[in-house]
Biopython code that builds the backbone (N, CA, C, O; Angstrom):
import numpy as np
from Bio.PDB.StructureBuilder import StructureBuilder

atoms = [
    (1, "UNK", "N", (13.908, 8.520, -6.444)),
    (1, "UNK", "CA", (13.211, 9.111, -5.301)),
    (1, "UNK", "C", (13.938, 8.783, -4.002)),
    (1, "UNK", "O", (14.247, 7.631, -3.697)),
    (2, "UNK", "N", (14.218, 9.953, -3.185)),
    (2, "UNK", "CA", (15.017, 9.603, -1.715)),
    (2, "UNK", "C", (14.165, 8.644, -0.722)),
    (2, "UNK", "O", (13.076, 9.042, -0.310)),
    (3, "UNK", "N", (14.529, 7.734, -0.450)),
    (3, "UNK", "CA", (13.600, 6.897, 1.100)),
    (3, "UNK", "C", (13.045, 5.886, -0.128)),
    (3, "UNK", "O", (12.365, 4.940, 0.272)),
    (4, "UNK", "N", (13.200, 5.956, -1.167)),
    (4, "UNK", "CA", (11.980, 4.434, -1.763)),
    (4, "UNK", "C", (13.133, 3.555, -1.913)),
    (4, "UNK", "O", (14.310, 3.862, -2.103)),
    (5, "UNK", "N", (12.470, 2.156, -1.768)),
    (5, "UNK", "CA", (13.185, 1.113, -2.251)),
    (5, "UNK", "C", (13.332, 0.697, -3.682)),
    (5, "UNK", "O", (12.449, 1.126, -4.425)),
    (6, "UNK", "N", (14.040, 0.129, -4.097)),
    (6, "UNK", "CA", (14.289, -0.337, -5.450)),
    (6, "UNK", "C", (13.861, -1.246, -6.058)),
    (6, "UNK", "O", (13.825, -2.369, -5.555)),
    (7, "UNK", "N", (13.567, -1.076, -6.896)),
    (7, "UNK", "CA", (12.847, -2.584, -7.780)),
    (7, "UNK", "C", (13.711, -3.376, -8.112)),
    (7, "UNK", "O", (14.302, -2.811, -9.033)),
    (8, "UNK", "N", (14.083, -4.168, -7.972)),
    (8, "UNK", "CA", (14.921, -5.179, -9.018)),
    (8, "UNK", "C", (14.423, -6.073, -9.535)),
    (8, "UNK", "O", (13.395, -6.628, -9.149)),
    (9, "UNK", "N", (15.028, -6.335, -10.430)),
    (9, "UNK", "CA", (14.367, -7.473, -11.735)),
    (9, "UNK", "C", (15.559, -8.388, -12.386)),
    (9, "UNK", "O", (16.741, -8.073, -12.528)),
    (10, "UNK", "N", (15.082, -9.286, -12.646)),
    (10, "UNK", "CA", (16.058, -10.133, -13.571)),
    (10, "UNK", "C", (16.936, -9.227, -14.332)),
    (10, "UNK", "O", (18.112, -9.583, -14.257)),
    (11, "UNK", "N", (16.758, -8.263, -14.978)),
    (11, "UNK", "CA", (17.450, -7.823, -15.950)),
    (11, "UNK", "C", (18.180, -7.403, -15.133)),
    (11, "UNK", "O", (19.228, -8.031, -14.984)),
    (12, "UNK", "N", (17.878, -5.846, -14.033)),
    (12, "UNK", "CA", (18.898, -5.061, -13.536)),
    (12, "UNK", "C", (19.628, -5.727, -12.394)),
    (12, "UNK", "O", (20.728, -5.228, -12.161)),
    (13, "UNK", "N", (19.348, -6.515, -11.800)),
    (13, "UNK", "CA", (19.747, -7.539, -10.389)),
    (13, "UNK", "C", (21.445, -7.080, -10.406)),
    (13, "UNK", "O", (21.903, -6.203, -9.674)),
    (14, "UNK", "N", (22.015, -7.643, -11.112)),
    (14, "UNK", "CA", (23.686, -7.497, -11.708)),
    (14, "UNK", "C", (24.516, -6.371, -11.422)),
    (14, "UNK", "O", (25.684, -6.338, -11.033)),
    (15, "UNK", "N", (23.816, -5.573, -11.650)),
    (15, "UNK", "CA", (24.043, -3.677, -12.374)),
    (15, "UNK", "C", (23.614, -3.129, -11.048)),
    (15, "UNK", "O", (24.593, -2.861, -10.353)),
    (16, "UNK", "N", (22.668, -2.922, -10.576)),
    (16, "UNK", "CA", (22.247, -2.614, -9.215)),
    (16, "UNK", "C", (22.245, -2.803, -7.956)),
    (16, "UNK", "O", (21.930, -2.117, -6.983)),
    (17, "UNK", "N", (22.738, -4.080, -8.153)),
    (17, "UNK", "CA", (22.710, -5.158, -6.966)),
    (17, "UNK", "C", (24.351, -5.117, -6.468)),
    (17, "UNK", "O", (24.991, -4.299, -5.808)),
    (18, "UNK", "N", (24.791, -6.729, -7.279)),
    (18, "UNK", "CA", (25.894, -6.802, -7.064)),
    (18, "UNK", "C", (26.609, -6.172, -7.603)),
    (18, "UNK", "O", (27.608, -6.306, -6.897)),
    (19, "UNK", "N", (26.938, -5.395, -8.551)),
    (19, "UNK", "CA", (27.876, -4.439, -8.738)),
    (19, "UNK", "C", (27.786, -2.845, -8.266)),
    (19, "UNK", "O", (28.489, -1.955, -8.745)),
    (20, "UNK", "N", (26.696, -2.647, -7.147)),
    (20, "UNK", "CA", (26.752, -1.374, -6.628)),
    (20, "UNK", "C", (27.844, -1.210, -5.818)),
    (20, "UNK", "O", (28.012, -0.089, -5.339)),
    (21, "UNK", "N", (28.648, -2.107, -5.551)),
    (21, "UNK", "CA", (29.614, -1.740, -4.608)),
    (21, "UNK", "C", (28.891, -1.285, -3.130)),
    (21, "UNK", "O", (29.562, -0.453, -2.519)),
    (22, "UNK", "N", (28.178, -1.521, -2.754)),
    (22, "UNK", "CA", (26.925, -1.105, -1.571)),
    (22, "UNK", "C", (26.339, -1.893, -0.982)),
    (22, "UNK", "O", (25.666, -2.637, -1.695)),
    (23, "UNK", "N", (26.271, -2.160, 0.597)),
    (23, "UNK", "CA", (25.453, -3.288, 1.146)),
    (23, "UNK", "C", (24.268, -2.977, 0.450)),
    (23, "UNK", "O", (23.917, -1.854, 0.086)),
    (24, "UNK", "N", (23.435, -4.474, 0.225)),
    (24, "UNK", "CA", (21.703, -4.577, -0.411)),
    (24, "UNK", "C", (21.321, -5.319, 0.011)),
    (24, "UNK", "O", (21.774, -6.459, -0.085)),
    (25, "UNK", "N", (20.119, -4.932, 0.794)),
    (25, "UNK", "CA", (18.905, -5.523, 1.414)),
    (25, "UNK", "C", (17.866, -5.889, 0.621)),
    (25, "UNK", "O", (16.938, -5.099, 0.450)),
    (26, "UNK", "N", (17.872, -7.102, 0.041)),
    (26, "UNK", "CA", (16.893, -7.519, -0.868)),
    (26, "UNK", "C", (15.612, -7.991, -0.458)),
    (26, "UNK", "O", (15.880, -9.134, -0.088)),
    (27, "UNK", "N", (14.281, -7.815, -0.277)),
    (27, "UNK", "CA", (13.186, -8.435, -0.500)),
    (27, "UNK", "C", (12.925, -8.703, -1.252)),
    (27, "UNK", "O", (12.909, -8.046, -2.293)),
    (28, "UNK", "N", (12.406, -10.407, -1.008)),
    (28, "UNK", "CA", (11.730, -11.655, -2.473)),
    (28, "UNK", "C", (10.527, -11.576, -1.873)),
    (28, "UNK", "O", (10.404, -11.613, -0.649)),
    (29, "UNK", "N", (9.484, -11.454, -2.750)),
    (29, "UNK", "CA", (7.957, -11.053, -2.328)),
    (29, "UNK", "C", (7.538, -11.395, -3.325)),
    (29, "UNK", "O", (8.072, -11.727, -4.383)),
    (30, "UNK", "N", (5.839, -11.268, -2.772)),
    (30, "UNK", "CA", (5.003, -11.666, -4.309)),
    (30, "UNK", "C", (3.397, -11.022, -3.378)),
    (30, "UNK", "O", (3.161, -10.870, -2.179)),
    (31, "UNK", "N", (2.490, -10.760, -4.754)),
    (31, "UNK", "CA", (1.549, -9.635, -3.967)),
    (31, "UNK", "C", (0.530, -10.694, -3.628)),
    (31, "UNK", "O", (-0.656, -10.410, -3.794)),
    (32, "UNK", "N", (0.724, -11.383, -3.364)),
    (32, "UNK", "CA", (-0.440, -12.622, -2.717)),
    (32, "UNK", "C", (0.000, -12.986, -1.733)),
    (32, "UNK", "O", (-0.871, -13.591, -1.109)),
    (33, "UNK", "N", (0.903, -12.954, -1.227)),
    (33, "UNK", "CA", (1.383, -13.504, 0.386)),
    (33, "UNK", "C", (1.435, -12.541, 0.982)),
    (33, "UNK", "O", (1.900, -11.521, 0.472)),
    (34, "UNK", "N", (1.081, -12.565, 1.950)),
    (34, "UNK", "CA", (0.122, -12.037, 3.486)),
    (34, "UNK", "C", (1.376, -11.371, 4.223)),
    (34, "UNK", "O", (1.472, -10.190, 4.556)),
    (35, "UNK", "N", (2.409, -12.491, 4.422)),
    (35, "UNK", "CA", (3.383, -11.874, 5.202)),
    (35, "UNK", "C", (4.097, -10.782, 4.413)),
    (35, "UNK", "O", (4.301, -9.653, 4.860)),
    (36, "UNK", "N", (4.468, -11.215, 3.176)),
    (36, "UNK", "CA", (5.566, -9.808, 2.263)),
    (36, "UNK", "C", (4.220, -8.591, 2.299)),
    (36, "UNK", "O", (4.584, -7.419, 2.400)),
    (37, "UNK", "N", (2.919, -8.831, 2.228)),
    (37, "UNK", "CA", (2.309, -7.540, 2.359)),
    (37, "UNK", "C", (2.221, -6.954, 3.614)),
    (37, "UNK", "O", (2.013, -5.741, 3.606)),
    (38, "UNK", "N", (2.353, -7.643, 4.963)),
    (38, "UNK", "CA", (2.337, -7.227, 6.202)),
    (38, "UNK", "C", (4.209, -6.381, 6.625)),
    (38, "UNK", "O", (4.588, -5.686, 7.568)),
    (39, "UNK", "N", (4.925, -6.922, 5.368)),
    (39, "UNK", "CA", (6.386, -6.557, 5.678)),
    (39, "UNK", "C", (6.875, -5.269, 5.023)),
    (39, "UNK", "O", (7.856, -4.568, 5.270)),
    (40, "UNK", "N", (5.665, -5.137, 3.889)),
    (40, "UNK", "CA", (6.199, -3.580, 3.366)),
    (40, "UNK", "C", (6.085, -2.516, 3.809)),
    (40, "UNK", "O", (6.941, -1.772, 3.332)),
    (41, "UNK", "N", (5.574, -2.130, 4.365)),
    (41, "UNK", "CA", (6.151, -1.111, 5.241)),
    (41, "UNK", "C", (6.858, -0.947, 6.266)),
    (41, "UNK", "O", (6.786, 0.026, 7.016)),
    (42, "UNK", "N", (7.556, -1.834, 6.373)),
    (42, "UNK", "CA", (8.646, -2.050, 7.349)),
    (42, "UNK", "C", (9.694, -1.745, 6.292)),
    (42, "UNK", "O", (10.591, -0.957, 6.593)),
    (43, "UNK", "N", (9.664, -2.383, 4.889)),
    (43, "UNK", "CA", (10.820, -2.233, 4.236)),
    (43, "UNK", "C", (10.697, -0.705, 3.444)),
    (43, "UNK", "O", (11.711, -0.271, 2.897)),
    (44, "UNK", "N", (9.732, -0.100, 3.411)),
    (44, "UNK", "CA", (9.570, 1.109, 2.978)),
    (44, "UNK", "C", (10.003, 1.992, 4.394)),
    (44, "UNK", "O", (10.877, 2.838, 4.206)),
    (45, "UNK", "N", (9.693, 1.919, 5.205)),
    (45, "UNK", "CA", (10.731, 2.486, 6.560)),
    (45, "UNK", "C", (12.262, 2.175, 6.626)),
    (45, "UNK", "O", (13.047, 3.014, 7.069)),
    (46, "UNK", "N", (12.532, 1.363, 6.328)),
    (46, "UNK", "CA", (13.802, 0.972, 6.106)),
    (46, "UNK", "C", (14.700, 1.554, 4.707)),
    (46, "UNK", "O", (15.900, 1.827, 4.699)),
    (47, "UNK", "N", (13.811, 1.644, 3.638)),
    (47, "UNK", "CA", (14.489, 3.039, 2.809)),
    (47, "UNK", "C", (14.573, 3.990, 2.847)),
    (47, "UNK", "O", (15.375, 4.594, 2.134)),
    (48, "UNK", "N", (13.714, 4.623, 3.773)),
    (48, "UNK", "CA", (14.121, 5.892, 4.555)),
    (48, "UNK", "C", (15.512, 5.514, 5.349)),
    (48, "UNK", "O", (16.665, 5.815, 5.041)),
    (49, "UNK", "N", (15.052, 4.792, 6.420)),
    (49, "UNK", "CA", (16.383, 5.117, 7.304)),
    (49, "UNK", "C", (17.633, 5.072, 6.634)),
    (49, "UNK", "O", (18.473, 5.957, 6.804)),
    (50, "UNK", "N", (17.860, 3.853, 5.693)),
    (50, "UNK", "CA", (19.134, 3.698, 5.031)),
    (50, "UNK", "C", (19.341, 4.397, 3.556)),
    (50, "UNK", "O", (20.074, 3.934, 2.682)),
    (51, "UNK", "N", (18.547, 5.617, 3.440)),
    (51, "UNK", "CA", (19.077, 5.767, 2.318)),
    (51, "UNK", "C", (20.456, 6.546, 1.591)),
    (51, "UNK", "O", (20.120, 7.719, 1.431)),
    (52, "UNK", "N", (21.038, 6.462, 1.386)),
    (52, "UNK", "CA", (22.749, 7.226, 1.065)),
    (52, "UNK", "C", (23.531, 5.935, 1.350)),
    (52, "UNK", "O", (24.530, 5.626, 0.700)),
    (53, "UNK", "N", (23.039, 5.205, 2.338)),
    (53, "UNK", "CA", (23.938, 4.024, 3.745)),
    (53, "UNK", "C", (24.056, 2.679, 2.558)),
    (53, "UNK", "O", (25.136, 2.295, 2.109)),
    (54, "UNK", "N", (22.614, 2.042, 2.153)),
    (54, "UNK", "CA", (22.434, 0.826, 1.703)),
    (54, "UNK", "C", (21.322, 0.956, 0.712)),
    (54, "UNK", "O", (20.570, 1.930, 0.709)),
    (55, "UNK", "N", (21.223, -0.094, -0.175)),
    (55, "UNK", "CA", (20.298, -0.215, -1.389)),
    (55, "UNK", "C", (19.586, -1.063, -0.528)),
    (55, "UNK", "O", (19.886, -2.141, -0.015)),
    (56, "UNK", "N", (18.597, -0.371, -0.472)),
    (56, "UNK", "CA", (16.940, -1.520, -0.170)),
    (56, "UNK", "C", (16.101, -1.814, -1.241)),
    (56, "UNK", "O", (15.445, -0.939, -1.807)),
    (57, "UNK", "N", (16.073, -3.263, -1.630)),
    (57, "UNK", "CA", (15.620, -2.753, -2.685)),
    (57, "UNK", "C", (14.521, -4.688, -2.555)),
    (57, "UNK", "O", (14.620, -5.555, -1.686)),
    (58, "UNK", "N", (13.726, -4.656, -3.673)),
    (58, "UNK", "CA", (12.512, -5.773, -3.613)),
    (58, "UNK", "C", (12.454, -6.173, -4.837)),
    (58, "UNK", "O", (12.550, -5.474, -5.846)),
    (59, "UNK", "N", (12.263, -7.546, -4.747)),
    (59, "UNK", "CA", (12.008, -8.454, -6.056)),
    (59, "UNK", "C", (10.796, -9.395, -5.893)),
    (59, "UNK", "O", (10.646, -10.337, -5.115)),
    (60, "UNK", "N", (9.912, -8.854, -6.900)),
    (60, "UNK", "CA", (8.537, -9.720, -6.891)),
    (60, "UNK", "C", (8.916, -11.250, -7.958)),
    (60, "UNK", "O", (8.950, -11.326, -9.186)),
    (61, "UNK", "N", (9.094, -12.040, -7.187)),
    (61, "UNK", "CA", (9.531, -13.690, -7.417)),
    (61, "UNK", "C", (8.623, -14.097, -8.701)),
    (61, "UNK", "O", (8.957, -14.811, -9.647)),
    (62, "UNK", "N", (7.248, -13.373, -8.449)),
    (62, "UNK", "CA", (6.268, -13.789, -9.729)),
    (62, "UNK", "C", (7.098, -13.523, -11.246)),
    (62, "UNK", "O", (7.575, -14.392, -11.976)),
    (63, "UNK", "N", (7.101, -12.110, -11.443)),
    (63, "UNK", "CA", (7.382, -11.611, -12.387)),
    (63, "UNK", "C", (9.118, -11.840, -13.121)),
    (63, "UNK", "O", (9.460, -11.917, -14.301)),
    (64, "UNK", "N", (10.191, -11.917, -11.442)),
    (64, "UNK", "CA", (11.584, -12.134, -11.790)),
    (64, "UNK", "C", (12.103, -13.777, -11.430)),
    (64, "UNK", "O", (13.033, -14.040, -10.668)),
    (65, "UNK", "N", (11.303, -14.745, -12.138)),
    (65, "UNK", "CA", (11.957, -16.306, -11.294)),
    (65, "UNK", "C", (13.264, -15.992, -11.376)),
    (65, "UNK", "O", (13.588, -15.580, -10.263)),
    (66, "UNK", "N", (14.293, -15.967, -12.194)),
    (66, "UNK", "CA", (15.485, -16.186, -12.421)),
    (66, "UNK", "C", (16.250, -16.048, -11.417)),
    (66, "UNK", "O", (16.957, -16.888, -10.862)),
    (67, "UNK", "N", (16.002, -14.320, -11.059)),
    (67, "UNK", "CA", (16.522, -13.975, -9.705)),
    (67, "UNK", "C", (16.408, -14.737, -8.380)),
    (67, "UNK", "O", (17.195, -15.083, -7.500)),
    (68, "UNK", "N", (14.848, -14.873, -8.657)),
    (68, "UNK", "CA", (14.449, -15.951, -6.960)),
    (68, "UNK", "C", (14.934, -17.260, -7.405)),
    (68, "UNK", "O", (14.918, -18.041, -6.454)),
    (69, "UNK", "N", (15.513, -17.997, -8.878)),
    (69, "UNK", "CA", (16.067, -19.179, -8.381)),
    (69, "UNK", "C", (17.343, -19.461, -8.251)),
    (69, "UNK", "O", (17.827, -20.306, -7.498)),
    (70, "UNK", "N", (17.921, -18.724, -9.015)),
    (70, "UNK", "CA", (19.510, -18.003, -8.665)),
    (70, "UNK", "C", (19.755, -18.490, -7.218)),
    (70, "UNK", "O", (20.523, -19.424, -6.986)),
    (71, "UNK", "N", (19.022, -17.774, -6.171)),
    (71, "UNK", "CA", (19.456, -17.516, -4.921)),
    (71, "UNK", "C", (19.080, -18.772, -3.815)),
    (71, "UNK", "O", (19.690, -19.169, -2.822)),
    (72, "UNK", "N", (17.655, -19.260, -4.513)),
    (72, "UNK", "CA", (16.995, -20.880, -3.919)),
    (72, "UNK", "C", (16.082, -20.202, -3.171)),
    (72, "UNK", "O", (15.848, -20.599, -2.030)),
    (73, "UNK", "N", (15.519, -19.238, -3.618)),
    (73, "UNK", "CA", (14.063, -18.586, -2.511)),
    (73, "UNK", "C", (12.861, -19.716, -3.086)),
    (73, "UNK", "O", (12.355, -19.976, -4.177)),
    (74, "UNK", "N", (12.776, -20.037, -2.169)),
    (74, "UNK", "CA", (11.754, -21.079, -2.053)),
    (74, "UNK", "C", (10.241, -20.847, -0.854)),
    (74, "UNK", "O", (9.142, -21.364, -0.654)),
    (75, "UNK", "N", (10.936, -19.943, -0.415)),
    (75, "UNK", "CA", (9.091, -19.141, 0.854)),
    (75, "UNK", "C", (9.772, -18.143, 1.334)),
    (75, "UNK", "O", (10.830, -18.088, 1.960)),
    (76, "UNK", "N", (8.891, -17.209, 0.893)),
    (76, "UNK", "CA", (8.523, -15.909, 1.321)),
    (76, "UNK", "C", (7.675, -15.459, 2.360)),
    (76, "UNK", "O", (6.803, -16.122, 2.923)),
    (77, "UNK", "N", (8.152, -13.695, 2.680)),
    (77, "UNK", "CA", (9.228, -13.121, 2.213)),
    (77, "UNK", "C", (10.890, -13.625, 2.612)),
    (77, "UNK", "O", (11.197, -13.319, 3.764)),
    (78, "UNK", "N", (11.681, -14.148, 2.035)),
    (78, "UNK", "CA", (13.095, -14.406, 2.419)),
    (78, "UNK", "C", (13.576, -12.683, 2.452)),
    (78, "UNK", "O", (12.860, -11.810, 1.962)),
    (79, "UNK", "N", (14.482, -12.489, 2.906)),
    (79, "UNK", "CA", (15.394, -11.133, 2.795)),
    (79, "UNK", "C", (16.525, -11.617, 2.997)),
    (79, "UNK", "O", (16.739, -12.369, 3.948)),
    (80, "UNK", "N", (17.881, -11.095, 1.713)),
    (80, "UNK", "CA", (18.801, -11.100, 1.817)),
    (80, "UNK", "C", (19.783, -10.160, 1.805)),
    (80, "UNK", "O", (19.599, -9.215, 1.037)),
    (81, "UNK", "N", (21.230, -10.174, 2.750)),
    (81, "UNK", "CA", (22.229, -9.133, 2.279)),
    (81, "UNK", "C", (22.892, -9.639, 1.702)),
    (81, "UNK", "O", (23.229, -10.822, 1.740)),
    (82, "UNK", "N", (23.370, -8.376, 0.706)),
    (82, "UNK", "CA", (24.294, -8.971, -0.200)),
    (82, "UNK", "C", (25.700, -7.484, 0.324)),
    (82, "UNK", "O", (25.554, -6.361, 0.807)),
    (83, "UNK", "N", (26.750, -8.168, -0.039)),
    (83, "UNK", "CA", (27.695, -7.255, 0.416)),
    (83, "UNK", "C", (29.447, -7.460, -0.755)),
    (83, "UNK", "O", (30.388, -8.213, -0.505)),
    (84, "UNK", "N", (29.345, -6.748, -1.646)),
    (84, "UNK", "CA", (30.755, -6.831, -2.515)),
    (84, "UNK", "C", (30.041, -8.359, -3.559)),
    (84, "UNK", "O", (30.720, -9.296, -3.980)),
    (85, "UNK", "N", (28.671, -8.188, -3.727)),
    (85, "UNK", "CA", (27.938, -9.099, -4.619)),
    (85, "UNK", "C", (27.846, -10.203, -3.997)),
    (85, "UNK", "O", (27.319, -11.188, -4.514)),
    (86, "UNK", "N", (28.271, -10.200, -2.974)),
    (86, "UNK", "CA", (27.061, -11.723, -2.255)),
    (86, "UNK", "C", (26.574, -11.610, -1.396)),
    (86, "UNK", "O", (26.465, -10.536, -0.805)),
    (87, "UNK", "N", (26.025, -12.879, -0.962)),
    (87, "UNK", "CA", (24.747, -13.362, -0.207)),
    (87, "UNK", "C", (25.868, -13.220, 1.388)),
    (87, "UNK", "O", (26.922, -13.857, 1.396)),
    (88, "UNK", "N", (25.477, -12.341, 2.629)),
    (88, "UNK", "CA", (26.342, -12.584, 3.707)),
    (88, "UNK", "C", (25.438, -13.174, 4.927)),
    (88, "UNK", "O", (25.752, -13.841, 5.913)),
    (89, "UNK", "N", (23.891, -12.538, 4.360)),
    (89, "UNK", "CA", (23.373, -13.248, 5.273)),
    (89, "UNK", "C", (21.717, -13.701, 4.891)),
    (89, "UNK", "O", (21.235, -13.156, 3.898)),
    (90, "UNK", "N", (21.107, -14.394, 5.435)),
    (90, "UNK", "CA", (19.548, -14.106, 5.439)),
    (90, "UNK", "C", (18.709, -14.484, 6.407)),
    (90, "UNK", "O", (18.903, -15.196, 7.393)),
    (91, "UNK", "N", (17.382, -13.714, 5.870)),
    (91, "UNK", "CA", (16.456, -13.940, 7.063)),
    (91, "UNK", "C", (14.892, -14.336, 6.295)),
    (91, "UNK", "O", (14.540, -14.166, 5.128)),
    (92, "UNK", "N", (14.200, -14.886, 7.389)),
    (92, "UNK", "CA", (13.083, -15.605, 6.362)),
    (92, "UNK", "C", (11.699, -15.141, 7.610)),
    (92, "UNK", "O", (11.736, -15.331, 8.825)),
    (93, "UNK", "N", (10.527, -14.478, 6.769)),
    (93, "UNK", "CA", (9.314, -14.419, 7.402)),
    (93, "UNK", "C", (9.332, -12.911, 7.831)),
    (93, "UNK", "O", (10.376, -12.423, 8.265)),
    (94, "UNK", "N", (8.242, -12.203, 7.721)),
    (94, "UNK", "CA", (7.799, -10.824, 8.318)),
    (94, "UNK", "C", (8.593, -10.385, 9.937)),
    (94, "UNK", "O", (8.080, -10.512, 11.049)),
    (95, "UNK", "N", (9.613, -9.990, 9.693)),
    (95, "UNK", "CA", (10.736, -9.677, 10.827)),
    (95, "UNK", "C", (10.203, -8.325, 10.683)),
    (95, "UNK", "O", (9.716, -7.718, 9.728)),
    (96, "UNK", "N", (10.563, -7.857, 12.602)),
    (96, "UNK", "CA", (10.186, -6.724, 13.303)),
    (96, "UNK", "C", (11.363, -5.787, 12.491)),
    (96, "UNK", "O", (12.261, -6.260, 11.795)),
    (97, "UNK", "N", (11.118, -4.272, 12.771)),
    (97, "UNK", "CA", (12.070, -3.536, 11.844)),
    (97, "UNK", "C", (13.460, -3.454, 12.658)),
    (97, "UNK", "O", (14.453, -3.121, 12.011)),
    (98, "UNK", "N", (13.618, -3.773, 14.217)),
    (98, "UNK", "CA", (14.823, -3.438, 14.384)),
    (98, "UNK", "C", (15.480, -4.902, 14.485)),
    (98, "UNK", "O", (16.677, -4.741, 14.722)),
    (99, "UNK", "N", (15.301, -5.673, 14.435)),
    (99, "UNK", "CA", (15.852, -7.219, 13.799)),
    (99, "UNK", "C", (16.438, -6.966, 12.427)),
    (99, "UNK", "O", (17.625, -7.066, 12.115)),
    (100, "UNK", "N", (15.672, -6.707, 11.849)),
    (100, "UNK", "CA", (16.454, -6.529, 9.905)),
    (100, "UNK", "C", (17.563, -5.486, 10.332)),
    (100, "UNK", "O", (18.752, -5.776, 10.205)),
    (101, "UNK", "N", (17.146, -4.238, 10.851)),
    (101, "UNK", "CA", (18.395, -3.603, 10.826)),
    (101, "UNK", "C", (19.298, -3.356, 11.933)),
    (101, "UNK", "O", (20.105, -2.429, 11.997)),
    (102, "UNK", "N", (19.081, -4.337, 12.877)),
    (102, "UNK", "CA", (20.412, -5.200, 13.751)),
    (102, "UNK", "C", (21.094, -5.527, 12.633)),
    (102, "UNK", "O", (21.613, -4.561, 12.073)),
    (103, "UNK", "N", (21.270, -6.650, 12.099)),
    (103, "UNK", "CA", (21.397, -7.681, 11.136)),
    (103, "UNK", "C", (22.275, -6.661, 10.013)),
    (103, "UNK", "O", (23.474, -6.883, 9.842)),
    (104, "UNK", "N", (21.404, -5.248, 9.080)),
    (104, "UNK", "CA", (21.959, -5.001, 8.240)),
    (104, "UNK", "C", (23.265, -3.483, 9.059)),
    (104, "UNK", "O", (24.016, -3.065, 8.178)),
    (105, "UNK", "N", (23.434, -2.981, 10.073)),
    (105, "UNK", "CA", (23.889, -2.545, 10.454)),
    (105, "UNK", "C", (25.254, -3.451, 10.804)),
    (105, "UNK", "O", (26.410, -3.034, 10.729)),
    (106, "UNK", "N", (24.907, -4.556, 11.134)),
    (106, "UNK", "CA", (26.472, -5.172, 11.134)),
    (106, "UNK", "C", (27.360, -5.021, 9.465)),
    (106, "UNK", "O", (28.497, -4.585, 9.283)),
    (107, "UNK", "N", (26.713, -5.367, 8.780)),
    (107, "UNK", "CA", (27.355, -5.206, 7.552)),
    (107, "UNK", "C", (27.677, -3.869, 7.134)),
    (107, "UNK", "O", (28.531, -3.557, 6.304)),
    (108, "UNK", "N", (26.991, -3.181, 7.718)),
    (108, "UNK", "CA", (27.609, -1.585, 7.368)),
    (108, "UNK", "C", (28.737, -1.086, 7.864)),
    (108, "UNK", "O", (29.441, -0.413, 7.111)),
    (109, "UNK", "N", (29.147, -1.309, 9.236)),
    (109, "UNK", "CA", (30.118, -1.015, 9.818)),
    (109, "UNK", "C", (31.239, -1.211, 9.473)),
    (109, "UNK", "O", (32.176, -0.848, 10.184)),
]
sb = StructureBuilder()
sb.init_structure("model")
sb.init_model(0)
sb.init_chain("A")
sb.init_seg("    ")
for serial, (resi, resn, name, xyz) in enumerate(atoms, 1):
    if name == "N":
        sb.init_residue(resn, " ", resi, " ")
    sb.init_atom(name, np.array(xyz, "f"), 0.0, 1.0, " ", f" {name:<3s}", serial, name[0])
structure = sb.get_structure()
């Protein structure tokens, strides 16, 4: 679907993620915290704006630990970019929408 974000999961993280060859804007969330629910629609606006540009995509920490310990997400929502499969930057807590994409616009350029 054009404008939605992506699910990722333990399994596909690899395949989707770091091997898209594509900046990715990851959200670590979980549906009980207040802030990742106050942040999704910021990140569902944000797959609109970037879509063709960057993978936006979300990982619910409940269901994928591996992924959230892989990386050391330890409080949510964390958001990370990843760029040529790594971590270039992150940000932690319900950020305004043009902060995240200050931030992921540098990596695009």
């Amino acid at each position: 679907m054009s404008g939605k974000y992506f699910v990722a999961t333990d399994t596909n993280f690899q395949a989707e993620i770091l091997d898209s060859g594509k900046v990715a804007l990851v959200d670590f969330w979980a549906a009980w915290c207040g802030p990742c629910l106050a942040l999704a629609p910021v990140i569902d606006q944000l797959a609109s704006d970037y879509d063709g540009k960057a993978v936006i995509a979300k990982v619910n920490v409940d269901d994928n630990p591996n992924t959230a310990a892989k990386y050391g997400i330890r409080s949510i929502p964390s958001l990370l970019i990843f760029k040529n499969g790594e971590v270039v930057d992150q940000m932690l807590g319900a950020l305004p929408k043009n902060k995240i994409a200050e931030k992921l616009d540098a990596y695009l350029g």
